[in-house]
TIMIDREN-292606 format. One record per residue: x, y, z of N, C-alpha, C in turn; residue in one letter; residue number from 1. Coordinates in steps of 0.001 Angstrom, whole numbers, plus 500000, padded with zeros to 6 digits. Last residue first. Example, Ala and Ser with C-alpha at 12.3 -4.5 7.8 and 13.67 -1.06 7.14 Angstrom:
BEGIN
n.c1;n.c2;n.c3;ca.c1;ca.c2;ca.c3;c.c1;c.c2;c.c3;aa;i
512850;497750;507080;513670;498940;507140;512900;500030;507870;S;2
513190;494310;507800;512300;495500;507800;513200;496700;507800;A;1
END
This chain:
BEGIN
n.c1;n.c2;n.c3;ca.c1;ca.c2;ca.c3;c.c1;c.c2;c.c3;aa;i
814890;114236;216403;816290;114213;216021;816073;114649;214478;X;326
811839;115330;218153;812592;114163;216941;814034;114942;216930;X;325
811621;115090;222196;812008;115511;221102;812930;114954;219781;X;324
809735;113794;224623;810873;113275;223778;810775;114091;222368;X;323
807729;113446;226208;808595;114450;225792;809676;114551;225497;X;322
806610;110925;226849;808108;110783;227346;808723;112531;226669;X;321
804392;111301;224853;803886;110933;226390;805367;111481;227038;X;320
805295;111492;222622;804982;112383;223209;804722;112260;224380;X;319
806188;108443;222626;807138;109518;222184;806668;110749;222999;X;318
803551;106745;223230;805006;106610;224209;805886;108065;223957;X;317
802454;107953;220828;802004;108031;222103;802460;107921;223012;X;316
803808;106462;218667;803966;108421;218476;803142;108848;219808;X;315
803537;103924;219161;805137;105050;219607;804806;106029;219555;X;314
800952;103371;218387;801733;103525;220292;802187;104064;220359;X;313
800927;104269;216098;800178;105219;216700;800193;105039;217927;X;312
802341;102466;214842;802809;103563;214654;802193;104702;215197;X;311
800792;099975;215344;802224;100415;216246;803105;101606;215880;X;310
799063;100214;213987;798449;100095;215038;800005;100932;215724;X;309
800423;099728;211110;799501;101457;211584;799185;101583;213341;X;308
800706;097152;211820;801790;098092;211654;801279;099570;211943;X;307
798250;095740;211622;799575;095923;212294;800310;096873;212660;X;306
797642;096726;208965;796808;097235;210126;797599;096885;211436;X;305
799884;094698;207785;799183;096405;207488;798424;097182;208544;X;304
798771;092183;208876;800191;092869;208285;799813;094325;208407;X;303
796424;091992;207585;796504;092275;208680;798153;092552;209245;X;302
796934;092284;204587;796455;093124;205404;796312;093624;206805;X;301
798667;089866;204741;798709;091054;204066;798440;091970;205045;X;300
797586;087360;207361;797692;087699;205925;798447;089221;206109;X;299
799889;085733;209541;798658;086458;208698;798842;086294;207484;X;298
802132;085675;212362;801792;084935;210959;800812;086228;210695;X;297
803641;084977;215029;802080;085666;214861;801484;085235;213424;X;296
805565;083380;217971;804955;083598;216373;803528;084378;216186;X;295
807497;084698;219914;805958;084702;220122;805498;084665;218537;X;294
810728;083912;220320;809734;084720;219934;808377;084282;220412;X;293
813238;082135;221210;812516;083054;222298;811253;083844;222021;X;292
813980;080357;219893;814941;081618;220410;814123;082773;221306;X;291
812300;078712;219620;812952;078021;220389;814058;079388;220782;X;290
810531;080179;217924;810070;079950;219560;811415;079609;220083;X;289
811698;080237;215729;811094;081061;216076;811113;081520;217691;X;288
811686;077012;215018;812533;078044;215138;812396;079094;215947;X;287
808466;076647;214951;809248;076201;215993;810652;077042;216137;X;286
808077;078127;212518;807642;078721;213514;808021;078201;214885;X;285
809402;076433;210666;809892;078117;210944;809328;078512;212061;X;284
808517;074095;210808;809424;074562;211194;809774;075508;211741;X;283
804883;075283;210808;805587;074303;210850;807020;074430;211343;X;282
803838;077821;210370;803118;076576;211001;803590;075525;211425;X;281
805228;079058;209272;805504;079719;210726;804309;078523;211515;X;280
805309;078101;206770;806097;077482;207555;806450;077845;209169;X;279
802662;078557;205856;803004;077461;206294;804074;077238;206550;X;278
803235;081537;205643;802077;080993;206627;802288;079778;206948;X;277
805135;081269;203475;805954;081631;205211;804482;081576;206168;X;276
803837;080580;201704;804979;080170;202100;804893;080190;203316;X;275
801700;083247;201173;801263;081457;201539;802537;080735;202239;X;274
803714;085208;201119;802586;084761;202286;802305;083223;202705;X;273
804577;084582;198847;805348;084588;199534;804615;084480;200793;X;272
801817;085210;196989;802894;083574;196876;803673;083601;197665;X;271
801107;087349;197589;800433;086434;197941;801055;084763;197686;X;270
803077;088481;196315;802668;089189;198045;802368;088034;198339;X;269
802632;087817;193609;803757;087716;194073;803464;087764;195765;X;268
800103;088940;193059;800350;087904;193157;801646;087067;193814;X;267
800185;091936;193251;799450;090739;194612;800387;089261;194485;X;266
803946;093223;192625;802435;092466;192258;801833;091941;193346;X;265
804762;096217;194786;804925;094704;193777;803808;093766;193648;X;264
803984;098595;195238;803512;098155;193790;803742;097010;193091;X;263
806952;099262;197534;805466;099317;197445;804999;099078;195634;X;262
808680;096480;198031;808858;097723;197638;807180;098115;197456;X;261
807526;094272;201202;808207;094397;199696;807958;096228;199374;X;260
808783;092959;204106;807614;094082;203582;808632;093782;201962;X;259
808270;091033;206671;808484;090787;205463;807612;091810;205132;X;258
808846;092045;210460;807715;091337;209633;808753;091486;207898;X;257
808809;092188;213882;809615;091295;212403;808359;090815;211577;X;256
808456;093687;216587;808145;092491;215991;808881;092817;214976;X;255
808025;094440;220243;808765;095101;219428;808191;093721;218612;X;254
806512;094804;223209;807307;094013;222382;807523;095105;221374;X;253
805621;095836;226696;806639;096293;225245;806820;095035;224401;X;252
804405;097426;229171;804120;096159;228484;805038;096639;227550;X;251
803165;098361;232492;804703;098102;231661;804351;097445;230777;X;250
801830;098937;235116;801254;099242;233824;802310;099011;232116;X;249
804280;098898;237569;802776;098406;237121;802720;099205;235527;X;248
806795;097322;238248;806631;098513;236916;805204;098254;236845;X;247
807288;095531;239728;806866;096355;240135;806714;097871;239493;X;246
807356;092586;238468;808498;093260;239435;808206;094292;239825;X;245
805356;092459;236959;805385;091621;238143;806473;092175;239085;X;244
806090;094533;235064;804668;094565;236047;804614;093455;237173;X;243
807998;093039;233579;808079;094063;234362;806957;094470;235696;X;242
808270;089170;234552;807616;090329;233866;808316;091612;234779;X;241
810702;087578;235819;809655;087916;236343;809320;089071;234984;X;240
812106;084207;234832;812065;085914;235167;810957;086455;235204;X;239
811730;081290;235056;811701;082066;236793;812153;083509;236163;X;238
810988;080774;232281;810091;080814;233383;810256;081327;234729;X;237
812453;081368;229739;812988;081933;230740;811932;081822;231722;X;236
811067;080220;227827;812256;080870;227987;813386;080831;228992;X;235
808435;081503;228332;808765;079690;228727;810422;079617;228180;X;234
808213;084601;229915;808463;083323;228537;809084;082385;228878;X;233
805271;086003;231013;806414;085617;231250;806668;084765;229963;X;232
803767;088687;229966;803758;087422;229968;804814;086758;230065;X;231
803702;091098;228547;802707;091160;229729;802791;089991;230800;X;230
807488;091644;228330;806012;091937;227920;805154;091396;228870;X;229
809789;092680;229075;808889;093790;229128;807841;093237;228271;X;228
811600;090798;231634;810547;090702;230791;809663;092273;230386;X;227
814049;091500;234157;813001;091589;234300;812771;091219;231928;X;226
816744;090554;234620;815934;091180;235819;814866;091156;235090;X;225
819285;088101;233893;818046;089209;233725;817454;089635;234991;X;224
822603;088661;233593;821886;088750;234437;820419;089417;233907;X;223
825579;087334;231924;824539;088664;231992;823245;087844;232893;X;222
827030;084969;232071;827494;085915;231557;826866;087471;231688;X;221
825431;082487;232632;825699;083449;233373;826660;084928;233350;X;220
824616;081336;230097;825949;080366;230172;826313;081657;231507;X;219
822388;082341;229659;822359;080846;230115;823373;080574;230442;X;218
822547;084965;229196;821958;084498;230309;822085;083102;230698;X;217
823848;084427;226832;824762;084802;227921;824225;084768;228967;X;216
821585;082899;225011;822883;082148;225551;823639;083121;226363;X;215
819631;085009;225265;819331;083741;226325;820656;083117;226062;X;214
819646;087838;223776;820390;087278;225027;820269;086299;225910;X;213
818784;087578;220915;820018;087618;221661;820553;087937;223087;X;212
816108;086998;221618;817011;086046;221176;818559;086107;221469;X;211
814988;089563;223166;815743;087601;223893;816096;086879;223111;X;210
816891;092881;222895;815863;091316;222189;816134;090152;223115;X;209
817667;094431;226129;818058;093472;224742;817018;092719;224507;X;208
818483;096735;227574;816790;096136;227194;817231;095482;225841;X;207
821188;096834;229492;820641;096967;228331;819167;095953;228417;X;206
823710;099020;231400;822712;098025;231546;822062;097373;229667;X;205
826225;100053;231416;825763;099913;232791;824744;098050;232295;X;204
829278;099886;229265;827714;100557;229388;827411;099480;230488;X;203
831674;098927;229366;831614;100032;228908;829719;100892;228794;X;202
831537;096083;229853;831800;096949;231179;832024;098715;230861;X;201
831577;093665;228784;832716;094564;228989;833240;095579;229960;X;200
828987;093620;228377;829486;092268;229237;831201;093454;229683;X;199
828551;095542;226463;827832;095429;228867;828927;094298;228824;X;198
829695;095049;224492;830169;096146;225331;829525;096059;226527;X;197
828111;092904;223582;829436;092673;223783;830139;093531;224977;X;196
825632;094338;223690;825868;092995;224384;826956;092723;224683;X;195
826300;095958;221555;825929;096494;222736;825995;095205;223853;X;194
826263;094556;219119;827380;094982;219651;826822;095272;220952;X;193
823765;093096;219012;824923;092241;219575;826051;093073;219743;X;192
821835;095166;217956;821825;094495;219344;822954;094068;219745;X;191
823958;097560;216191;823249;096354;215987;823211;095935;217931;X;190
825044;099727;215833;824644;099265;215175;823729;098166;214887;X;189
824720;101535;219059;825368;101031;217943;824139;100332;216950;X;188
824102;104288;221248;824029;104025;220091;824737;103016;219700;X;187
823607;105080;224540;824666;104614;223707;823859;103545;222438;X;186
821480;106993;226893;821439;105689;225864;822758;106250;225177;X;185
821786;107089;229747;821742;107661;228760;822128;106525;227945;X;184
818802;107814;232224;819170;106951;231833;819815;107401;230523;X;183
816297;107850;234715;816782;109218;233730;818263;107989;233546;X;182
813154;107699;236326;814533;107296;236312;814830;108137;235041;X;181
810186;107076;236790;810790;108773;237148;812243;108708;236847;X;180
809136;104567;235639;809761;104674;237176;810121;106001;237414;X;179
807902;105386;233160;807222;104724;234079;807588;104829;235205;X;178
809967;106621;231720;808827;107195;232099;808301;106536;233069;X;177
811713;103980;231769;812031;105798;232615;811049;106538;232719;X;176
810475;102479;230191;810864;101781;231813;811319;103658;232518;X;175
810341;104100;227707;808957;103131;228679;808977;103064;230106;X;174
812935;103811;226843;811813;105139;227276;810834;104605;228110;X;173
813365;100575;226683;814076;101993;228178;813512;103383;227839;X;172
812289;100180;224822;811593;099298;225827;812157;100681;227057;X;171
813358;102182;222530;811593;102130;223345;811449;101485;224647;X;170
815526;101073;222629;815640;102371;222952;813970;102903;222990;X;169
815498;097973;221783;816188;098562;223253;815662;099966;223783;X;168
814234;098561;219947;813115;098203;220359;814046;098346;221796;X;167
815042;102150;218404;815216;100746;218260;814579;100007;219663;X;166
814659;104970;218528;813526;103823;217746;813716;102829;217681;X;165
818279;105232;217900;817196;105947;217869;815799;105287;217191;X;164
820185;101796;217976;819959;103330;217619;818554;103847;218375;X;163
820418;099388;219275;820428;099779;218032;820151;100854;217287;X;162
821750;100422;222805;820849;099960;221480;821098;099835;220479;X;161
822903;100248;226345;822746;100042;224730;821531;100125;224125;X;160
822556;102617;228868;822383;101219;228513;822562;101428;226546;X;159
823896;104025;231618;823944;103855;230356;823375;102515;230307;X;158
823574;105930;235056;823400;104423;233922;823271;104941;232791;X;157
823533;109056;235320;825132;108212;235716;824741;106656;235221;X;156
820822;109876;235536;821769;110351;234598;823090;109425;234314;X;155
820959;110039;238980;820502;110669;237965;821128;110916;236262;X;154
820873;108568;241091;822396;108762;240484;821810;108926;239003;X;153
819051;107836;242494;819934;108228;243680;820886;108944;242446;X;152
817435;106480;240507;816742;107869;241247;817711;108329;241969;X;151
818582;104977;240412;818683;105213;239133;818503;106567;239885;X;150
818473;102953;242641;819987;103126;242114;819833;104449;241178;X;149
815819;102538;242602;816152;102810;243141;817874;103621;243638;X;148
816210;101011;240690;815273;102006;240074;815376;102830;241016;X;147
817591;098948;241133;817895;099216;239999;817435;100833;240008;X;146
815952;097381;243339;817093;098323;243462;818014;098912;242055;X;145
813693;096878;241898;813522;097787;242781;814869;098401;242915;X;144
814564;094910;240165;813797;095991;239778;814106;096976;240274;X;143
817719;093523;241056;815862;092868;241062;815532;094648;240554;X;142
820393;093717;241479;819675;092472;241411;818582;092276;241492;X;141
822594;096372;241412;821241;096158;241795;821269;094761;241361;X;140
825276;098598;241416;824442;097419;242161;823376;097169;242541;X;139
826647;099275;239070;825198;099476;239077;824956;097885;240122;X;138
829134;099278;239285;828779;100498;238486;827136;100019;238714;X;137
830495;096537;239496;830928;097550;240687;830232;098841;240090;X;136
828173;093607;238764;828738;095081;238203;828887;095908;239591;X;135
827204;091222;239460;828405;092223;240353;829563;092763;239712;X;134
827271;090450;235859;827031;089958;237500;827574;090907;238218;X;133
825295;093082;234407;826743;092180;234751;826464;091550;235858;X;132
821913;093147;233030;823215;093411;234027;824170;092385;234069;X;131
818729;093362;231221;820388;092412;231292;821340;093674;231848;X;130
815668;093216;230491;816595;094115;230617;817464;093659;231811;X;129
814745;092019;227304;814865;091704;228738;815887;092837;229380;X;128
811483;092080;224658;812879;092262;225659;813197;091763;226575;X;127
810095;089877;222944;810392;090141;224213;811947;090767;224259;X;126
808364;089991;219633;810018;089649;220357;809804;090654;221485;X;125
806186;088333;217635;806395;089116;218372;807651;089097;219146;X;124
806572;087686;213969;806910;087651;215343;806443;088937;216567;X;123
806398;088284;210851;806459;086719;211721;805995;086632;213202;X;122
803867;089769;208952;804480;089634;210556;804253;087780;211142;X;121
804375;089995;205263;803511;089453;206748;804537;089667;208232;X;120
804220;092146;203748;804004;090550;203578;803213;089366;204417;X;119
803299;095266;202394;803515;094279;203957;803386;092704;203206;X;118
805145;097351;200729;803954;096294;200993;804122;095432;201688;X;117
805971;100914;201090;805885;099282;200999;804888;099276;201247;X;116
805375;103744;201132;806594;102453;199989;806763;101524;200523;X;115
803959;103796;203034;803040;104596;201316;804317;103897;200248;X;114
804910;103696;205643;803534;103069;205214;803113;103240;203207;X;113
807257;105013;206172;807012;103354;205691;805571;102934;205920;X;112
808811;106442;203453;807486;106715;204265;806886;105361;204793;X;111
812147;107978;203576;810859;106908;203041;810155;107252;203854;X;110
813756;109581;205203;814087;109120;203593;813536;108133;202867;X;109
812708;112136;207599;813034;110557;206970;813146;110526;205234;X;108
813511;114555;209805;813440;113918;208892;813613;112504;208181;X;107
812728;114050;212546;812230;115108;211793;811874;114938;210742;X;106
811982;110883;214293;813142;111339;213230;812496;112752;212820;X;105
810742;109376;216007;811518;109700;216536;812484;110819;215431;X;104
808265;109045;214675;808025;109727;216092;809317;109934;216164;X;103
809403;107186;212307;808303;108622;212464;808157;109308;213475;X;102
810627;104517;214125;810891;106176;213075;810466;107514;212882;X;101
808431;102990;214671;808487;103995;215647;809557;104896;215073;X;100
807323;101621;212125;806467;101899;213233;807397;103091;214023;X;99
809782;100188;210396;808439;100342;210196;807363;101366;210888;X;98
811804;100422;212537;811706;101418;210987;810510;101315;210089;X;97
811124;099015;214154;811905;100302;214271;811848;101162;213032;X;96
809860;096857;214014;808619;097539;214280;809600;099341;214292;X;95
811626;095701;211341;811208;095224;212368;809801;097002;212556;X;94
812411;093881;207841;812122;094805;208825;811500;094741;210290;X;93
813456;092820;205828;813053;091741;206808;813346;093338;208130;X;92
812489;093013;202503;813496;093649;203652;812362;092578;204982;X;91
813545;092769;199066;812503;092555;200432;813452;093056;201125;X;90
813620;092032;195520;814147;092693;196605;813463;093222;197986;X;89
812412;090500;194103;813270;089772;194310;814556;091012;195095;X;88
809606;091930;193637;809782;090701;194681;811107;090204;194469;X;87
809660;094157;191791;809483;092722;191131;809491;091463;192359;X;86
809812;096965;192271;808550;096367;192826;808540;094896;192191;X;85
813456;097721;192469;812000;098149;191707;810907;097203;192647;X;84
814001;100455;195438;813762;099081;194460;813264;098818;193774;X;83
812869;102053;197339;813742;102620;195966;814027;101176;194848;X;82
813159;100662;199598;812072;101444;198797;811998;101795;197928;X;81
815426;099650;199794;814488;098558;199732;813293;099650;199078;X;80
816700;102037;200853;817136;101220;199376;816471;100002;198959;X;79
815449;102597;203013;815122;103739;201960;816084;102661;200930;X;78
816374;100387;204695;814734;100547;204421;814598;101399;203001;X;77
818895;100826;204804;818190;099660;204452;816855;099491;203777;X;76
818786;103494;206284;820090;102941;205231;819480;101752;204492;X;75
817337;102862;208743;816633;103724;207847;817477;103454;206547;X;74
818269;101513;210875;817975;101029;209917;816762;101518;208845;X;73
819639;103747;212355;818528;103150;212850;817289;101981;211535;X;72
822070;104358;210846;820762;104877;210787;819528;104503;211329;X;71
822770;100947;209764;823055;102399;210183;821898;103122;210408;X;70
823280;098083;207784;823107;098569;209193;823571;099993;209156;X;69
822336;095788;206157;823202;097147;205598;822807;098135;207020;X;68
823293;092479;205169;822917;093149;206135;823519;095008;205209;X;67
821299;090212;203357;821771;091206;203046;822179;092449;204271;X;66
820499;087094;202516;820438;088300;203271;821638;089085;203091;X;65
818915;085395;199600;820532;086034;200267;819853;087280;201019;X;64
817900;082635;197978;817466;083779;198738;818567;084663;200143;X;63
818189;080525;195012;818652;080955;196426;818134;082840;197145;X;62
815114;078502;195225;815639;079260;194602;816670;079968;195670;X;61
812821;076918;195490;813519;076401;194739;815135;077578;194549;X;60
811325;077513;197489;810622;078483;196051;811780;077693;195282;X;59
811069;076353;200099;810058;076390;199351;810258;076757;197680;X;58
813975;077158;200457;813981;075652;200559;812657;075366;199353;X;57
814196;079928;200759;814635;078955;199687;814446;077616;199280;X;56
812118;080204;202433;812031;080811;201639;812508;079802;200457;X;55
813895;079473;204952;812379;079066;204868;811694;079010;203420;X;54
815651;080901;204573;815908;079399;204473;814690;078581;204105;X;53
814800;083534;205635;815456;083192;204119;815899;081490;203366;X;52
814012;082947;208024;812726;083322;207009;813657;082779;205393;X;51
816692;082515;209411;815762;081512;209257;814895;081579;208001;X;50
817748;085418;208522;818590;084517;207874;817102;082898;208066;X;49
816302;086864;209666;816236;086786;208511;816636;086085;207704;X;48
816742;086221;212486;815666;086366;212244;815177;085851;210460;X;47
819476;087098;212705;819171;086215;212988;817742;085383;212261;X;46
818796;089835;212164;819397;088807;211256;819291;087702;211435;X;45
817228;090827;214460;816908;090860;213101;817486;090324;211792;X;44
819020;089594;216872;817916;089331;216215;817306;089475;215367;X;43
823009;089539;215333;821715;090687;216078;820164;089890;215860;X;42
824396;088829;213747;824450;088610;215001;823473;088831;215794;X;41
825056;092126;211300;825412;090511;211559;825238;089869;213014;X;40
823358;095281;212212;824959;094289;211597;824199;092643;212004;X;39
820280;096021;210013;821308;095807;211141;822556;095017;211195;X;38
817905;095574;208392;819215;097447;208870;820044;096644;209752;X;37
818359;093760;205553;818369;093664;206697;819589;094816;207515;X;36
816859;092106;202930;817831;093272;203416;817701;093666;204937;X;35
817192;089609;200803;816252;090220;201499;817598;091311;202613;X;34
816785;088681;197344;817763;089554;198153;816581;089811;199311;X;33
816925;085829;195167;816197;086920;195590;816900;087432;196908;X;32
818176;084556;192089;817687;084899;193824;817218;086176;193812;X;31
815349;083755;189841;816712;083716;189833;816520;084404;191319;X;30
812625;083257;189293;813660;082850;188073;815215;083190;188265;X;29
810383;082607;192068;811052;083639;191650;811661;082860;190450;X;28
807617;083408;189073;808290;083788;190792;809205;082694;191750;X;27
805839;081806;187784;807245;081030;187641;807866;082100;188904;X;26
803466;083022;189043;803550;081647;188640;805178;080901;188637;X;25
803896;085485;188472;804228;085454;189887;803844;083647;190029;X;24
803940;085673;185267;804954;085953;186171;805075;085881;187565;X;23
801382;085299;185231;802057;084142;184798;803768;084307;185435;X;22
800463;087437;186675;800020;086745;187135;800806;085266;186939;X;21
801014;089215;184361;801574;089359;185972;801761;088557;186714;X;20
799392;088579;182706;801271;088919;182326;801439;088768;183657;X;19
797183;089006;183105;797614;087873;182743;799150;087810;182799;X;18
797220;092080;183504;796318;091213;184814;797592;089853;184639;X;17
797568;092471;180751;798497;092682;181610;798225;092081;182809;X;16
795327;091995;179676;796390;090825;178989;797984;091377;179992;X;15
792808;093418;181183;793128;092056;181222;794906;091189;180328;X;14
794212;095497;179473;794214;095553;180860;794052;093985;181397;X;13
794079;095686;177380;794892;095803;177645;795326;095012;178938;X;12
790876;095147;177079;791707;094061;176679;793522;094080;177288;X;11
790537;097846;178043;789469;096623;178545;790546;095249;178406;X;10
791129;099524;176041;791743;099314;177377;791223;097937;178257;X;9
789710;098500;174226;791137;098447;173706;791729;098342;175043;X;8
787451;098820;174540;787359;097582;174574;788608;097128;174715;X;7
787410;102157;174433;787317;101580;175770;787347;100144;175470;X;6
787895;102159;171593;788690;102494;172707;788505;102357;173815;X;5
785017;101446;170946;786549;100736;170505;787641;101192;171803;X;4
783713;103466;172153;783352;102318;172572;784663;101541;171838;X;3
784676;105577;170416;784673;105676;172271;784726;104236;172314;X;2
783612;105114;168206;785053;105239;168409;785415;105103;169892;X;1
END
């Protein structure tokens, strides 16, 4: 009787394997939603909207972003988790609500390692940290007198972000620990509001993504001073890294990767992978560059180990900066 009943699961089990499998064959049968914490405009849409083109073009099928911004794009993440696990609900997450959340929040409303499944990491993304031209509120033009400005007037610069954990509001913990400076961050929703408001003149400074800020740098609207990763970007070849300007030991990106609800099929993981491997080979990955990223690609897993990696910087930047969770 044992032995029947174990042939019973035996069979089950293979004719579900099969079910799954024929289902991540015809994947997708109607659109698919990818979700995105942040407003409209911002590099992570930006971002999502390419992958989603990338997406549709390959699978035959339409693929709709979805912005739902707040919360440091925790609002997004916890309704992408809560999804069912069929792949036709994703999130085009970054390293903020994947990775540095946890260090910054008491409480959270997902776990983003144990409800999702990594797809893959498109990108790495450079900050830059952007001034007015002859701003009458922060006269500086290079590192030094910035940091130098900061130490005289304790407290008195503001810069933007996308909230608490957002890659603005790491790259400027980083740059204050590092220089002794003291700096108050202003919250919005998304990179591009905060862009709007420096140019305005309602916040001092900002550590903006470079996608969104090489057309106001280009058209002289905002002023870079400096790169927070190790490596200058063909971008932008005459800005100087932080560490070249005189932040020794300075490095920061922030990235964009494709996670699904946690338990959606391999097969499915692995049909959307293949995709976007070949197109961060091809188009997508020129895209990519031409706004300023550093493509990365993978598999899954390394997806995954990714991500654990950068959830054990921030919670090291966090405590390092005695920085208390919210």
């Amino acid at each position: 009787m044992a032995f029947q009943y174990k042939h019973v699961l035996v069979a089950a089990s293979l004719g579900l394997l099969m079910l799954v499998e024929a289902q991540a064959q015809d994947y997708p049968t109607r659109p698919v939603n990818i979700m995105v914490g942040y407003s409209a405009g911002g590099s992570g849409d930006v971002i999502a909207r390419l992958v989603a083109q990338e997406l549709s073009a390959a699978l035959g099928q339409s693929v709709i972003v979805q912005n739902k911004p707040g919360a440091s794009a925790m609002i997004a993440a916890e309704y992408v988790a809560r999804s069912a696990p069929d792949g036709y609900t994703l999130m085009s997450a970054s390293s903020t609500e994947l990775a540095a959340n946890p260090g910054i929040f008491a409480k959270m409303t997902y776990d983003p390692v144990k409800n999702f499944t990594p797809i893959i990491q498109y990108s790495l993304q450079p900050n830059v940290l952007l001034v007015r031209p002859n701003s009458p509120t922060l006269p500086a033009r290079n590192i030094a007198e910035l940091v130098a400005f900061a130490k005289a007037h304790p407290n008195q610069l503001t810069f933007g972000s996308a909230g608490n954990g957002s890659s603005q509001d790491m790259a400027a913990e980083l740059f204050m620990m590092l220089t002794g400076t003291k700096a108050t961050q202003v919250p919005y929703k998304g990179g591009a509001n905060s862009i709007t408001d420096l140019m305005g003149g309602q916040i001092d400074m900002n550590f903006s993504p470079l996608p969104e800020a090489l057309p106001f740098i280009r058209s002289g609207k905002l002023v870079a001073l400096a790169l927070t990763t190790a490596q200058r970007s063909p971008m932008l070849p005459d800005v100087p890294t932080m560490a070249e300007a005189g932040v020794a030991g300075y490095e920061f990106a922030g990235w964009h990767a494709l996670v699904a609800p946690a338990g959606t099929p391999k097969p499915i993981i692995d049909k959307l992978n293949a995709v976007l491997q070949k197109g961060l080979k091809g188009d997508l990955g020129e895209k990519l560059r031409n706004i300023g990223l550093t493509v990365t690609g993978g598999t899954p897993p390394q997806a995954a180990e990714r991500q654990l990696q950068s959830i054990k910087k921030f919670q090291e930047l966090i405590k390092a900066a005695n920085r208390p969770k919210v």
